[in-house]
SEKOL-312655 format. One line per field, with one value per residue (C-alpha): residue number from 1; x, z, y; residue in three letters. Coordinates in Angstrom, 3 decimals. Each point is the difference from the previous one (the first is absolute). Layout:
N
nr (NUM;...)
c1 (X;...)
c3 (Z;...)
c2 (Y;...)
rest (ALA;...)
END
This chain:
459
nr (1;2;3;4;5;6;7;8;9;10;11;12;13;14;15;16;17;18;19;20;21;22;23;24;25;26;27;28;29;30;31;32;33;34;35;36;37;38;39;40;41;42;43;44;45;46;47;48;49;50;51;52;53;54;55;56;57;58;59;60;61;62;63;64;65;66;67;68;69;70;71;72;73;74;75;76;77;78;79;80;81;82;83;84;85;86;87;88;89;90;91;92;93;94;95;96;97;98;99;100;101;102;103;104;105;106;107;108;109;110;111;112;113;114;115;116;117;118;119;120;121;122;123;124;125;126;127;128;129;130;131;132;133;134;135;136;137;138;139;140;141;142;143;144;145;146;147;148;149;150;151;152;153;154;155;156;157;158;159;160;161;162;163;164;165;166;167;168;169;170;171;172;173;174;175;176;177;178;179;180;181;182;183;184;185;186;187;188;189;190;191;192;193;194;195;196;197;198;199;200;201;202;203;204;205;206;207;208;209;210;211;212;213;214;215;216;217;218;219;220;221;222;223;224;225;226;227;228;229;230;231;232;233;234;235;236;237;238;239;240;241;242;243;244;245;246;247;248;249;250;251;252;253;254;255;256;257;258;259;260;261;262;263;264;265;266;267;268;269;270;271;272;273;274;275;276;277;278;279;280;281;282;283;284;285;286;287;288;289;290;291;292;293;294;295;296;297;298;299;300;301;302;303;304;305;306;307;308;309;310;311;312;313;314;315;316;317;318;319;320;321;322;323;324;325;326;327;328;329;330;331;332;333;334;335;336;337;338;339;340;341;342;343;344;345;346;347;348;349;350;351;352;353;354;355;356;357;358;359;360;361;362;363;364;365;366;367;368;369;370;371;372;373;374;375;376;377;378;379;380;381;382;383;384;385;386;387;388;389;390;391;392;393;394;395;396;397;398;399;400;401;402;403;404;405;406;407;408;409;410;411;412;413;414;415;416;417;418;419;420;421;422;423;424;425;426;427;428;429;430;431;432;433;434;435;436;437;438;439;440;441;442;443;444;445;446;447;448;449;450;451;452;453;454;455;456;457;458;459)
c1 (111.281;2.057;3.141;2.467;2.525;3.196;-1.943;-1.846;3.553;1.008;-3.428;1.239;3.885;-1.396;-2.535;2.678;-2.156;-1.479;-3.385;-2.624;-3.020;-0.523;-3.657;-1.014;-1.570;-3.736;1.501;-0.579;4.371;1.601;0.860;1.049;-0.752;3.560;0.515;3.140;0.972;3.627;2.024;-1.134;-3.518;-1.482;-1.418;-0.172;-2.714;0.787;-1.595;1.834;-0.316;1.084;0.735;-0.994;1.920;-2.682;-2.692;-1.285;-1.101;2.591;3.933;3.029;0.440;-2.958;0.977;3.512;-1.680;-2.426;2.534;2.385;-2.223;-1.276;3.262;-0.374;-3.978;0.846;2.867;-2.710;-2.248;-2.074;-1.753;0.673;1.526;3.635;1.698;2.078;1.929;-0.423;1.921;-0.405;1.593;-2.899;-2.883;-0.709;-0.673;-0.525;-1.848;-1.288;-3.548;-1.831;-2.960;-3.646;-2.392;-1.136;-3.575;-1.491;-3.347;-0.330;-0.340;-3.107;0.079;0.995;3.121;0.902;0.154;2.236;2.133;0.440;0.703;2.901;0.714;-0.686;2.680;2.441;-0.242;0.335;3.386;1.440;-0.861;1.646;3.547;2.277;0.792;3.474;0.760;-0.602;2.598;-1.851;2.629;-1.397;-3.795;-2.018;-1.255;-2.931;0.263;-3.703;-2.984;-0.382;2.761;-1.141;-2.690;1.564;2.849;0.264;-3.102;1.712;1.949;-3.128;-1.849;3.273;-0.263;-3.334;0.146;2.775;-2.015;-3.372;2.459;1.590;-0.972;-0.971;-2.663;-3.762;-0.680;-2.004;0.298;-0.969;-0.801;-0.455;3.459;0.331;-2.686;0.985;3.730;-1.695;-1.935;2.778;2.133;-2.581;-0.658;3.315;0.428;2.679;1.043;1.842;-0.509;3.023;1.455;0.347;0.754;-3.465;-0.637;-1.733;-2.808;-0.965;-3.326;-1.366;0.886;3.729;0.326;-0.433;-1.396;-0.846;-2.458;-0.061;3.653;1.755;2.957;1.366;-0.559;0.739;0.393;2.369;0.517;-1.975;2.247;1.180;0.595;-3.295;-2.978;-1.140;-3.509;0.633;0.071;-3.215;-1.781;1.274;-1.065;-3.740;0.374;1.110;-3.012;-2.511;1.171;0.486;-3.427;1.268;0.686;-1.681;2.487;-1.476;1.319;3.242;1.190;-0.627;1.588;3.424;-0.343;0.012;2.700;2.627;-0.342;-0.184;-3.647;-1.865;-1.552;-2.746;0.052;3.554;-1.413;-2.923;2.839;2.340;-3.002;-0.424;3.520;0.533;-3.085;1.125;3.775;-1.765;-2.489;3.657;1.825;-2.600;-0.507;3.861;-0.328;-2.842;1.319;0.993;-1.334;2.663;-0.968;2.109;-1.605;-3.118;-2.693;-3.457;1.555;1.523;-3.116;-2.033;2.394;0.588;-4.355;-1.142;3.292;-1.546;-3.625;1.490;2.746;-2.884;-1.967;3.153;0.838;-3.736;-0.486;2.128;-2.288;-3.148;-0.578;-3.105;1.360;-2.626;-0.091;-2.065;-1.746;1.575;-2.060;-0.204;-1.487;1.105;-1.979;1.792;0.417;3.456;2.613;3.467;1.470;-2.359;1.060;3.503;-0.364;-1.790;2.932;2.315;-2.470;-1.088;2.928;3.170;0.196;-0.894;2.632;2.685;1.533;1.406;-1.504;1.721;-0.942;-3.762;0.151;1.408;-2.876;-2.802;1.501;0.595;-4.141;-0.467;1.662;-1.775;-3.395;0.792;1.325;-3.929;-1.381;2.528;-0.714;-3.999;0.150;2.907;-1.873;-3.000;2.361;2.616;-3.828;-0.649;3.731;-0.155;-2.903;1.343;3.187;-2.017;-1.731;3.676;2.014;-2.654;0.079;-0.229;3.435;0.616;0.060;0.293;4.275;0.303;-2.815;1.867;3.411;-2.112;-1.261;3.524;1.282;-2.486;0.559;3.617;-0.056;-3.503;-1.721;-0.167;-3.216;-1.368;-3.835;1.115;-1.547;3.034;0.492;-3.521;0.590;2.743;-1.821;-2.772;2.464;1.884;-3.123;-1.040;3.241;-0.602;-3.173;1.040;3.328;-2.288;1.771;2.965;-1.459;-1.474;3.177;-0.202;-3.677;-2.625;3.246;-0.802;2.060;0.515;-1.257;2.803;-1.608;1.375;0.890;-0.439;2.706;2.999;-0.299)
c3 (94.011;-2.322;-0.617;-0.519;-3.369;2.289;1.193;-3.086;-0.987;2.977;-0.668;-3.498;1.596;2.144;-2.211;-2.909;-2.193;-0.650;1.791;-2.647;2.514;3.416;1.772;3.490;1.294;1.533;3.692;3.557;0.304;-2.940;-2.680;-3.688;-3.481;-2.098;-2.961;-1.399;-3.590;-0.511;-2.921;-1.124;-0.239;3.191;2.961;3.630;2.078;3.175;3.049;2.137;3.045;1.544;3.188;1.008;3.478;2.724;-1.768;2.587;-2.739;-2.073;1.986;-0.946;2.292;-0.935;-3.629;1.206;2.409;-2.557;-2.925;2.476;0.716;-3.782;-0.203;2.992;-0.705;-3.817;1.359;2.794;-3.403;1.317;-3.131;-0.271;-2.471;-0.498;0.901;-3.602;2.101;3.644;-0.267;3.280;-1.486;-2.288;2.494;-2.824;-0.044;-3.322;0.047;-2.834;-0.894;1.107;-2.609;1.474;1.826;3.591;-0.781;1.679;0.756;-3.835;-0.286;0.954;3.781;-1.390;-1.488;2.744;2.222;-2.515;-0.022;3.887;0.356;-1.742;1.988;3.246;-1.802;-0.052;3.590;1.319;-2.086;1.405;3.268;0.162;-1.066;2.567;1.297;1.607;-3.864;-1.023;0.118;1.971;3.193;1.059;-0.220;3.215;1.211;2.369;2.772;0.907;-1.942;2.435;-1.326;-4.042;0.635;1.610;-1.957;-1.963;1.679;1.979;-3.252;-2.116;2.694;0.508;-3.942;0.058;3.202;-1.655;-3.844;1.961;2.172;-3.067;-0.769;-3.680;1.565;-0.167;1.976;3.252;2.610;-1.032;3.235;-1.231;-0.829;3.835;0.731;-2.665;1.223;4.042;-1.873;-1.523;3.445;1.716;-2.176;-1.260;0.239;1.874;-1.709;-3.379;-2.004;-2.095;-1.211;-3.665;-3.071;-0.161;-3.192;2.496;-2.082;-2.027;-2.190;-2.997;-1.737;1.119;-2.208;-3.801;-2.335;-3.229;-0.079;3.452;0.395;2.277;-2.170;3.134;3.602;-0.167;2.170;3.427;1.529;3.208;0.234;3.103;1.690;2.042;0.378;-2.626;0.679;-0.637;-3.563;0.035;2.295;-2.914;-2.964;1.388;1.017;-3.825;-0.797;1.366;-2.136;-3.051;0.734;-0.737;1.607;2.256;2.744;1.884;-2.682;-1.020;4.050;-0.313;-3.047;1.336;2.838;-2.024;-2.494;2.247;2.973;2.284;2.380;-0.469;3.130;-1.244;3.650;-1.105;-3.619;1.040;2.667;-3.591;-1.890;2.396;0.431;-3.652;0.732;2.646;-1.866;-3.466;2.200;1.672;-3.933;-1.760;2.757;-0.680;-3.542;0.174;2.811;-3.035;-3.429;-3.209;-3.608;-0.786;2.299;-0.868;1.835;-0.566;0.149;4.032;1.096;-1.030;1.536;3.072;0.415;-0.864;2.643;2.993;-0.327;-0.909;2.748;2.434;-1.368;0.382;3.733;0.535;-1.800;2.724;2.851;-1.544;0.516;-2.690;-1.933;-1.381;-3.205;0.534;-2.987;-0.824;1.232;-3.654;-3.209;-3.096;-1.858;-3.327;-0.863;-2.195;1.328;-0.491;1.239;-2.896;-2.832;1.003;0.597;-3.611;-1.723;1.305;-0.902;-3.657;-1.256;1.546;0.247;-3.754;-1.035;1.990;-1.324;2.861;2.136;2.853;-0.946;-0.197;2.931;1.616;-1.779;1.541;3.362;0.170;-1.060;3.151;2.078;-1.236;0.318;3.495;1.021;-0.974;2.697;2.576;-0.405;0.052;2.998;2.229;2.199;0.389;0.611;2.197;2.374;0.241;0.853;2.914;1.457;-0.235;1.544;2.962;1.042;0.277;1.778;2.478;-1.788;-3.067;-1.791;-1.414;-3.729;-1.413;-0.053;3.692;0.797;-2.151;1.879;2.748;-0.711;-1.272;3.587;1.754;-2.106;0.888;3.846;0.425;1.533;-3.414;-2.120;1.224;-1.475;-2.909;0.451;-1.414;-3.060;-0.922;0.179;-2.214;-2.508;-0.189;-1.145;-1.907;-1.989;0.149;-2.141;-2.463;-0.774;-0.078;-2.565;-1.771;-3.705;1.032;2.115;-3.640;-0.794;2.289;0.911;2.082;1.836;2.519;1.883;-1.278;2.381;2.435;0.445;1.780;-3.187;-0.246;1.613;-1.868;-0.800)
c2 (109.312;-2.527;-1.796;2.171;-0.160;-1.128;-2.777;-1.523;-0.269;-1.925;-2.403;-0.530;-0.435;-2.900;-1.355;-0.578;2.850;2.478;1.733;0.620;0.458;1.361;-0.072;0.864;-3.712;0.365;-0.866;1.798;-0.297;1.754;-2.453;0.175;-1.754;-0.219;-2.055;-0.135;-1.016;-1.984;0.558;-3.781;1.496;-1.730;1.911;-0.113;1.086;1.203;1.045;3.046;1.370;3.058;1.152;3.969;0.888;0.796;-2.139;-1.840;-2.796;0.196;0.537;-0.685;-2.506;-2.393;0.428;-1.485;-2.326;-1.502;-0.561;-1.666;-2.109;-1.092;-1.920;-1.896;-0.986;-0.795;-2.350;-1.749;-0.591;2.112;1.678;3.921;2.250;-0.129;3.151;1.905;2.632;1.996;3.417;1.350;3.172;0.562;-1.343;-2.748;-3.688;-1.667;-3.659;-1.985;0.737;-3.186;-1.270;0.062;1.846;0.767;0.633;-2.814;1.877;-0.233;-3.729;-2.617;-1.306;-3.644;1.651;2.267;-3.122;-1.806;2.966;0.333;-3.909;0.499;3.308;-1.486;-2.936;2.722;0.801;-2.838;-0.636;3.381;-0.605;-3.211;1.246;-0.416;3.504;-1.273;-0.932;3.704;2.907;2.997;-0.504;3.625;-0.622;0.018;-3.240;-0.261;-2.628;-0.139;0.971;3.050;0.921;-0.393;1.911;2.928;-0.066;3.863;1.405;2.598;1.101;0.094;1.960;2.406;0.683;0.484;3.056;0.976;0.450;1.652;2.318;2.017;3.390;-0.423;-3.423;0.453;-2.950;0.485;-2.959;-3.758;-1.796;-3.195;0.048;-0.163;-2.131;-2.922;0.398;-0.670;-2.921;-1.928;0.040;-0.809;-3.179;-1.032;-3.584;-1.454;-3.805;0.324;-3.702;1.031;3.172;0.144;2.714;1.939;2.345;2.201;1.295;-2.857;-0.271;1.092;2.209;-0.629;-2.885;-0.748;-2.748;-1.562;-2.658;-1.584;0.423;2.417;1.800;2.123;1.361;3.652;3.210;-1.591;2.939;-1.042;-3.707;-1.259;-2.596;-1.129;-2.130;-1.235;0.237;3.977;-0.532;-1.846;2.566;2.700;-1.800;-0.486;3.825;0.761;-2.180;2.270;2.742;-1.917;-2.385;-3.539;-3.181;-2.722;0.010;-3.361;-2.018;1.645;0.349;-4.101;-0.220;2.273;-2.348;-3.029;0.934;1.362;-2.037;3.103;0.094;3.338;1.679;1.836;1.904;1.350;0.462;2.929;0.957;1.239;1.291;2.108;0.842;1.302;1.570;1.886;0.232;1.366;2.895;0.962;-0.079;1.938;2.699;0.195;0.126;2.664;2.489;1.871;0.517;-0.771;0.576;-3.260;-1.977;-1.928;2.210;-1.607;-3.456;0.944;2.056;-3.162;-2.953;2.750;0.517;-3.892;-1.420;1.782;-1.700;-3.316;0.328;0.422;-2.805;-2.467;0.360;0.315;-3.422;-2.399;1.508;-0.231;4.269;1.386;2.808;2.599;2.092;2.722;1.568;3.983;2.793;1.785;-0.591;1.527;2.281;-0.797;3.884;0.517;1.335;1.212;-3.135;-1.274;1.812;-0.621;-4.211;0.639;1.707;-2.757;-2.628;0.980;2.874;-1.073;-3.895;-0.777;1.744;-1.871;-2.432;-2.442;-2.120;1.802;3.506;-1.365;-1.618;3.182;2.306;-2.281;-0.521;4.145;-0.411;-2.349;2.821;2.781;-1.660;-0.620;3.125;1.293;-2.792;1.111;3.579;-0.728;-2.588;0.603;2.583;-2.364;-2.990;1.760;0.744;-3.643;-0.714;2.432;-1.572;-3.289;1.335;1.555;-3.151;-2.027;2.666;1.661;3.455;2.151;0.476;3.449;-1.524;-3.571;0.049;0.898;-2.880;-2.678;1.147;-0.609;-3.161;-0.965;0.743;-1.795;-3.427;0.034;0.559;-0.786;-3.569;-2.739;0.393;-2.758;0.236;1.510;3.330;2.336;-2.766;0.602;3.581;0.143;-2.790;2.461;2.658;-1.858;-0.866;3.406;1.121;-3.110;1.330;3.542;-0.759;-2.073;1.444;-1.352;-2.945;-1.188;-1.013;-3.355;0.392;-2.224;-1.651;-2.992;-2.128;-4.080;-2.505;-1.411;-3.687;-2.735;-1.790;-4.167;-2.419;-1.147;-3.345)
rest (UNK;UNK;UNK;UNK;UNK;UNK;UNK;UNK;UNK;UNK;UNK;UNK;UNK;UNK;UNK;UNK;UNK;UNK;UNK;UNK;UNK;UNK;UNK;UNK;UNK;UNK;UNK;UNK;UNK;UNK;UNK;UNK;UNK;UNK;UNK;UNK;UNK;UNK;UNK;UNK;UNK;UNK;UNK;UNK;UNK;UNK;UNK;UNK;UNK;UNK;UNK;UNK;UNK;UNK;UNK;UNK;UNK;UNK;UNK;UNK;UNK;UNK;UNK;UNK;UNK;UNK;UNK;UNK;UNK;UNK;UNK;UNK;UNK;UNK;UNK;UNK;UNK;UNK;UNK;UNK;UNK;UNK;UNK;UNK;UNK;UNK;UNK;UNK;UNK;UNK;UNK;UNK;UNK;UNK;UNK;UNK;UNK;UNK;UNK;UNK;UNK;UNK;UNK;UNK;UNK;UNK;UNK;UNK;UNK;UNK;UNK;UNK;UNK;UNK;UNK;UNK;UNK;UNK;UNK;UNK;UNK;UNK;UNK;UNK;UNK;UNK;UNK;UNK;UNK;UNK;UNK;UNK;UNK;UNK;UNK;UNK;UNK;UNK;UNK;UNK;UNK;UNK;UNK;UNK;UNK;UNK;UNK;UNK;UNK;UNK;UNK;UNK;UNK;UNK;UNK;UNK;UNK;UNK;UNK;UNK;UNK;UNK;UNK;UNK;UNK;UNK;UNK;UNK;UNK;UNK;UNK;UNK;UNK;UNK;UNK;UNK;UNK;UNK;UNK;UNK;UNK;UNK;UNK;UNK;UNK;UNK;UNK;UNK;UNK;UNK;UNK;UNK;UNK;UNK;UNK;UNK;UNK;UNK;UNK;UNK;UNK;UNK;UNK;UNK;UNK;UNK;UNK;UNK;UNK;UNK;UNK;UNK;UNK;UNK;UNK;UNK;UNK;UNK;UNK;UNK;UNK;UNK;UNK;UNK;UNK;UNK;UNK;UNK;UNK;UNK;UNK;UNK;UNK;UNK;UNK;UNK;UNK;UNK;UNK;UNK;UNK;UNK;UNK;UNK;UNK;UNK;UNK;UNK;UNK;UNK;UNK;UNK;UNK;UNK;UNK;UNK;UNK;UNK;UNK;UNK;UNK;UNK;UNK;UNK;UNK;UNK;UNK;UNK;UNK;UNK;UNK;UNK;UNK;UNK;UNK;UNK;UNK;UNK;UNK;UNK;UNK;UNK;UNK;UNK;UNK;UNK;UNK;UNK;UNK;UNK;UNK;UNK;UNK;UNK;UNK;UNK;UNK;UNK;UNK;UNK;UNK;UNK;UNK;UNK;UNK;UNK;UNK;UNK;UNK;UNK;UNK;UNK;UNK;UNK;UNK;UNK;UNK;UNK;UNK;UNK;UNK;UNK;UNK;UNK;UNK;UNK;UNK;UNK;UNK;UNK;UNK;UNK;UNK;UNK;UNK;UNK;UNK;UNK;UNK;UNK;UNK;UNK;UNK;UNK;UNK;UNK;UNK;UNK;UNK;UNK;UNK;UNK;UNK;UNK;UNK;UNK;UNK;UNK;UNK;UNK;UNK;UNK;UNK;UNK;UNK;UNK;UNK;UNK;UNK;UNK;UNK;UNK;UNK;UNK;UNK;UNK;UNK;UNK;UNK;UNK;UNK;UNK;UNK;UNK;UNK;UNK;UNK;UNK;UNK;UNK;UNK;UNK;UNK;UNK;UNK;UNK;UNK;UNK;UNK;UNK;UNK;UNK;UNK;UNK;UNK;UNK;UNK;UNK;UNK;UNK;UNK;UNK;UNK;UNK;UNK;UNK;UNK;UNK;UNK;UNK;UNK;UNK;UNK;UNK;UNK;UNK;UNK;UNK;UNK;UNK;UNK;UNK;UNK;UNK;UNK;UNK;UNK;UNK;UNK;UNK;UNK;UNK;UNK;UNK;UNK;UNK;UNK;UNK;UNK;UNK;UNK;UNK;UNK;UNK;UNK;UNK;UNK;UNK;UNK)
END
């Protein structure tokens, strides 16, 4: 898949030049490298990125949304990449190529928190902007926070039925889906402090910087008007899978710099939220399998999201998760799967020669060397799931998909979970698969949730 001739020429059209390089961009939405060279001799690097109708991730629609809505944030000072050209014709959007880097995992702790000061800065500044000032007449505006946090739920779930019910899906029933839906009505809260513009899935790595200084909040395909404490729920969520951050003292420091209180109650209510939003997404994403799509990267964010989803609505209520050990041990033999993770890993990706075509080679490893652990331990692990399955619903299912239809049933019309007994159930699962995919899992391994502290009064 590339850029076809047609539209390189519209790049160079709107860029003033001509395109001289085109690389894919290492990034779970479809995204482009394109430098173009003027006839003064000076270049422009852009950033573009294209829309695929019936990608759940990547629509027409949010491609529209988000470059509509670069103008407006670059005119609130808000600091994002300026938009070059939208042709909704050609499914493109063209936006400067910001300097810096997202990497934040790569730095030391002291610089990290330098880094997400200035973040948390940025924040605060978009959340103060006056939404009456702002043009988006036909946006939805929440009048409680009830209402924030149940706002698009019903159309997320409805996509994600929809994705699972196709013909060409290999998905079998999720039911925490169904149980993290039941959680977040159940818990919603009910007084909205102020209703602001919310990036919707803000954190690392959906910003960039150079030294301590933030150069641009990217990706807004999730923005919204909301509370504001969503975006700080997300960014400690990001923070978990990008380990960085001491969140008592940059929730005081948002606090202190943009006058707004924080309510770390409403904080682990959001975590959990794009916890439970990002287990619905990626079980969209991965209903089917597409060569273009990165594979490894969505089997790992889909695998790690369901044991960290449990562990944040678990965390407010105190509930002990377990992670039971696998019933297997490898006996190290080769095998197929091992010759062909070998080929990949030794042959094939020295002789590419982007970074995008090596990533690809050692992700398609990751796969292979998982498929091996799922045909070696899905029988044994599928036996431990019916068990488990027995015990909560009172008898034997005939195989683990009917049981988890089952179980799925039983959270939606059944009493609450009170004790925790079916959250358990599906942490222990949900660790089970980590440990299982553990290939693919190695690509954000040994993942732990950041401490939600009360952080120190503002004085």
């Amino acid at each position: 898949m590339t850029i076809e001739s047609d539209d390189r020429d519209w790049l160079g059209k709107v860029a003033g030049g001509t395109v001289v390089r085109v690389e894919r961009s290492l990034s779970r939405r479809e995204g482009w490298l394109v430098d173009v060279e003027r006839s003064d001799g000076s270049g422009r690097a852009l950033f573009v990125r294209v829309a695929r109708p019936g990608d759940p991730i990547n629509s027409p629609e949010t491609l529209v949304k988000e470059a509509e809505l670069a103008g407006v944030l670059a005119a609130a000072e808000v600091r994002v990449a300026g938009l070059v050209g939208l042709s909704r014709q050609r499914n493109l959007a063209a936006y400067e190529r910001l300097p810096g880097r997202s990497d934040i995992t790569e730095i030391e702790p002291h610089e990290q928190q330098q880094v997400y000061l200035r973040f948390i800065e940025e924040l605060g500044r978009l959340h103060c902007i006056d939404i009456d000032s702002l043009p988006m007449l036909d946006w939805y505006r929440p009048e409680s926070a009830r209402e924030c946090a149940l706002a698009g739920l019903d159309t997320l779930k409805s996509n994600y039925d929809t994705s699972v019910a196709r013909a060409s899906s290999t998905a079998i029933v999720n039911p925490l889906v169904d149980y993290g839906l039941r959680w977040l009505r159940e818990h919603a809260a009910t007084d909205l402090g102020r209703l602001s513009l919310v990036h919707g899935d803000a954190g690392t790595p959906n910003f960039l910087y150079e030294g301590d200084e933030i150069t641009g909040i990217i990706d807004w395909e999730w923005a919204r008007f909301g509370d504001p404490m969503e975006d700080l729920g997300n960014a400690t969520l990001h923070a978990v899978f990008h380990p960085s951050g001491e969140w008592s003292e940059l929730l005081a420091h948002y606090e202190r710099t943009s006058g707004i209180p924080v309510d770390v109650e409403r904080v682990a209510y959001w975590r959990a939220h794009l916890a439970v939003r990002s287990v619905i997404a990626l079980g969209t994403a991965t209903a089917t399998w597409d060569a273009h799509d990165p594979i490894a990267l969505n089997l790992c964010y889909r695998t790690v999201s369901d044991r960290i989803c449990c562990e944040c609505i678990a965390a407010p209520a105190g509930i002990s998760l377990e992670r039971p050990p696998l019933p297997w041990t490898s006996d190290a033999r080769p095998t197929l799967y091992t010759a062909v993770a070998g080929i990949l890993d030794t042959e094939i990706a020295p002789c590419l020669d982007t970074s995008f075509a090596q990533g690809r080679a050692r992700e398609a490893r990751l796969v292979v060397q998982a498929l091996e652990r799922e045909h070696q331990l899905r029988p044994l692990i599928d036996d431990v799931d019916l068990v488990e399955l027995t015990e909560l619903l009172g008898h034997r299912p005939t195989d683990v998909s009917t049981g988890l239809s089952e179980l799925r049933d039983l959270i939606v019309d059944g009493p609450p979970d009170r004790d925790g007994t079916i959250l358990r159930y599906l942490a222990r699962r949900a660790w089970r698969e980590e440990r299982l995919l553990a290939p693919v899992v190695s690509l954000f391994p040994n993942l732990e949730l950041r401490p939600l502290e009360k952080y120190p009064a503002v004085t």
